[in-house]
C-alpha positions in Angstrom: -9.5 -27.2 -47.9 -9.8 -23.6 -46.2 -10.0 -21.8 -42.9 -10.9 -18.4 -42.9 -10.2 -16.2 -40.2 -12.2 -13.5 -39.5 -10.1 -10.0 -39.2 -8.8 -9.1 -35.6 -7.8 -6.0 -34.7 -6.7 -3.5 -32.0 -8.4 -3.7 -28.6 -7.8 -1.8 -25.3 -6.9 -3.9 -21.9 -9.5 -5.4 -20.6 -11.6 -5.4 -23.5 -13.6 -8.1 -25.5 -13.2 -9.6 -28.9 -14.4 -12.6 -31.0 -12.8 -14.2 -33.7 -14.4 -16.9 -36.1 -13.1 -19.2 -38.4 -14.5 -20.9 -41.1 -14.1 -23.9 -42.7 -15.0 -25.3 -46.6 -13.7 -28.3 -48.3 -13.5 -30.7 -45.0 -16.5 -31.5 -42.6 -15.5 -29.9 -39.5 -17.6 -32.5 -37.2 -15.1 -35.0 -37.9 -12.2 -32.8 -36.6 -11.2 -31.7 -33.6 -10.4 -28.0 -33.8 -7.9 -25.4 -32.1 -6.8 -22.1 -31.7 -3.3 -21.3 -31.7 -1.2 -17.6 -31.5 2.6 -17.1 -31.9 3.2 -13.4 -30.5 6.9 -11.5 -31.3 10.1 -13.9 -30.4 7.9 -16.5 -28.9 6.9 -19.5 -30.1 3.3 -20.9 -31.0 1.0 -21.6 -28.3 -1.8 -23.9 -28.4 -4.4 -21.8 -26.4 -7.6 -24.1 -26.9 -8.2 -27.4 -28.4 -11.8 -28.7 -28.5 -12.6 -32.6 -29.5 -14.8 -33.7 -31.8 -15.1 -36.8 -30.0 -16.9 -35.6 -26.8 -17.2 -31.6 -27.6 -14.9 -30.6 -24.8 -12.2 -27.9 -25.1 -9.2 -27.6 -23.4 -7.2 -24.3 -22.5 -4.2 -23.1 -22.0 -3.3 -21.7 -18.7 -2.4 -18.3 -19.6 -5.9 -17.9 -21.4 -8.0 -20.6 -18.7 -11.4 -18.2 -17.7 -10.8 -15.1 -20.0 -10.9 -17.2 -23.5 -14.3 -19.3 -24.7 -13.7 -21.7 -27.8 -17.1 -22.7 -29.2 -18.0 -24.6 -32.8 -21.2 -24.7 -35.1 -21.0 -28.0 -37.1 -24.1 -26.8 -38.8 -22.1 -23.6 -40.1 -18.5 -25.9 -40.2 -17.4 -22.7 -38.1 -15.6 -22.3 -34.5 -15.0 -19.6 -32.8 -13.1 -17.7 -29.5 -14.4 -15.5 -27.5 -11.4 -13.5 -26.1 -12.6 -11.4 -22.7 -10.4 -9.6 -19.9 -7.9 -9.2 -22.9 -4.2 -8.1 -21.5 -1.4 -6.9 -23.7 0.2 -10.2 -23.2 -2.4 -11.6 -25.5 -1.0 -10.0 -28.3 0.2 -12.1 -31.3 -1.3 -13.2 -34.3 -4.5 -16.3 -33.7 -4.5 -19.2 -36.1 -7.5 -21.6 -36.4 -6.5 -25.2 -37.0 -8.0 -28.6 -38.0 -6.9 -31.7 -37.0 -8.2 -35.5 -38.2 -6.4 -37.0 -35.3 -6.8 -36.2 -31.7 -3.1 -36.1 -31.0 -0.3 -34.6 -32.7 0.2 -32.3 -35.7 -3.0 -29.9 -37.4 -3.7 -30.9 -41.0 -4.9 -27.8 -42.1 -4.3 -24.1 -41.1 -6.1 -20.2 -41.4 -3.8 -18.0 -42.6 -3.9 -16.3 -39.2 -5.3 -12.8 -37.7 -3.7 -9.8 -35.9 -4.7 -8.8 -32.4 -3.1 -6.7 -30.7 -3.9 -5.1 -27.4 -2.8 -1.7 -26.4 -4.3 1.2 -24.9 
């Protein structure tokens, strides 16, 4: 089982960037997928979580109407659409799978950089 991350990078405030993740080895339809990030000294945030039961996504506050998480069963891939990006959103993103639809992921990307800075 994998998740790849697609490569983040350095964006200026108020900017835009998209981040995919792909999965092989597991059928993504029957998992419910998130998005976390852990930034400097902090700990790991679950930003967006979206079911597999009924396709909804949840959001963290601090990310609620900037952040859009999407998935493509078809491509086992999901993705988040980061927009309005401020310097607090700076941490490294994980992708994460999860059988169950509480509690721990099962499987993990091996996380991305983003940083934003001007």
């Amino acid at each position: 089982v994998q998740l790849q991350a697609s490569r983040g990078g350095l964006v200026q405030p108020g900017g835009s960037l998209r981040l995919s993740c792909v999965g092989s080895g597991f059928d993504m339809e029957y998992y419910d997928m998130g998005w976390l990030r852990q930034a400097p000294g902090k700990e790991r945030e679950v930003i967006s979580c979206n079911s597999k039961n009924d396709g909804m996504t949840n959001y963290a506050n601090s990310v609620k109407g900037r952040f859009t998480m999407s998935r493509d069963n078809a491509k086992n891939t999901v993705y988040l659409q980061m927009n309005s990006l401020r310097p607090e959103d700076t941490a490294v993103y994980y992708c994460a799978a999860r059988r169950a639809s509480i509690g721990q992921y099962d499987y993990w990307g091996q996380g991305t950089q983003v940083t934003v800075s001007s």
